[in-house]
C-alpha positions in Angstrom: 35.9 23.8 14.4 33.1 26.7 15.3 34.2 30.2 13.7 35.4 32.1 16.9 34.6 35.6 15.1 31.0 34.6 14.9 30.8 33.4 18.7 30.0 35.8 21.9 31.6 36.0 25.0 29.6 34.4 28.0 30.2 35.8 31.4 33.1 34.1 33.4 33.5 34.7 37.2 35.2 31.7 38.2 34.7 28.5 38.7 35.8 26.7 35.8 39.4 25.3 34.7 41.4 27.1 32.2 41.9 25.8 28.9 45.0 23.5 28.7 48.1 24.1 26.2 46.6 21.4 24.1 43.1 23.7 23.6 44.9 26.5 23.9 47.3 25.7 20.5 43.8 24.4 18.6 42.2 27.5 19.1 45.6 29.6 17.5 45.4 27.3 14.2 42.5 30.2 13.9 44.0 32.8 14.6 46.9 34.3 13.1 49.3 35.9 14.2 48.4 35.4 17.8 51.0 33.9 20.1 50.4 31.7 23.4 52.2 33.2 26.0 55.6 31.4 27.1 53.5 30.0 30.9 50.3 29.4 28.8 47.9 31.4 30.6 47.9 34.6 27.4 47.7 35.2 24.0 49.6 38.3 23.0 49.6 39.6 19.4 51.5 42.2 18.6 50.2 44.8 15.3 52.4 47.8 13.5 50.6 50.8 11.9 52.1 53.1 9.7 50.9 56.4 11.7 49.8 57.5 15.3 46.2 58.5 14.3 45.8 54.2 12.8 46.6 53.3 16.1 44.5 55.1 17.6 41.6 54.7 15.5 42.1 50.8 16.4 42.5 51.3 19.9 38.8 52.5 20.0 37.6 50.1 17.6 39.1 47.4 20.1 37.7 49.3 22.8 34.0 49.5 21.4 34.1 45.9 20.5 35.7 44.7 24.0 32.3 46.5 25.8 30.3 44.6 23.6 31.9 41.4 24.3 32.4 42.5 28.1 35.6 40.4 27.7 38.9 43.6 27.9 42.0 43.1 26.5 45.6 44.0 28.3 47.4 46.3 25.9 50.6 48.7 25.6 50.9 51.0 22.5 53.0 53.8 20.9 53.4 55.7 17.6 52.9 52.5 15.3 52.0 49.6 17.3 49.3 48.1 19.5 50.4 45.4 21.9 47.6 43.4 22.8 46.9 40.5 25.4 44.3 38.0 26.5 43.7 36.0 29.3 40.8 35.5 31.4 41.2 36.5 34.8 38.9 35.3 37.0 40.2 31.6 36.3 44.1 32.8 36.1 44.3 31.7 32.4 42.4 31.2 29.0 39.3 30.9 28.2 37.1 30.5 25.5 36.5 34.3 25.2 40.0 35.1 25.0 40.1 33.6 21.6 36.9 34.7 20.6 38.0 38.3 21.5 41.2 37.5 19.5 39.1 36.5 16.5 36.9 40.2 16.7 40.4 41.7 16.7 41.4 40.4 13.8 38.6 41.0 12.1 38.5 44.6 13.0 42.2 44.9 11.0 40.6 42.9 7.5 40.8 45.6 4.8 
């Protein structure tokens, strides 16, 4: 299986099917952590820091790297935690870049 931390995000608009459970669940064997949502169509990972200003700090990080992908995340956060969540949607579920985008995140909490 291809690295998904070393892939880029191609431009979706449509037109294509989104990945099915099967692909879906593949694709998490990468990724831990990481949790397919309960209808299939999100990845949601949930992440606890031990202060305000960590959370922060990774909020922008996500944010910088989200531009770069042009792939954006769904998230909620407080005091110590970041909720995040992907799904593509222009196609009303997951895509490729979801997980690619999952993978960057991940990589962006690696000490």
């Amino acid at each position: 299986m291809n690295d998904l931390k070393n892939k880029r995000c191609k431009p979706c608009e449509g037109g294509i099917c989104p990945l099915d459970n099967d692909h879906s669940l593949l694709n998490l064997t990468q990724l831990p952590g990481w949790q397919l949502a309960k209808d299939g169509k999100s990845i949601v990972r949930m992440i606890e820091f031990d202060h305000f200003l960590a959370t922060m700090s990774f909020i922008n990080a996500m944010a910088f790297m989200a531009e770069q992908q042009g792939h954006h995340p769904d998230f909620s956060a407080g005091y110590h935690y970041c909720k995040v969540r992907y799904t593509t949607h222009a196609i009303g579920g997951l895509s490729e870049n979801d997980f690619i985008c999952a993978a960057k995140i991940n990589g962006l909490l690696e000490p």
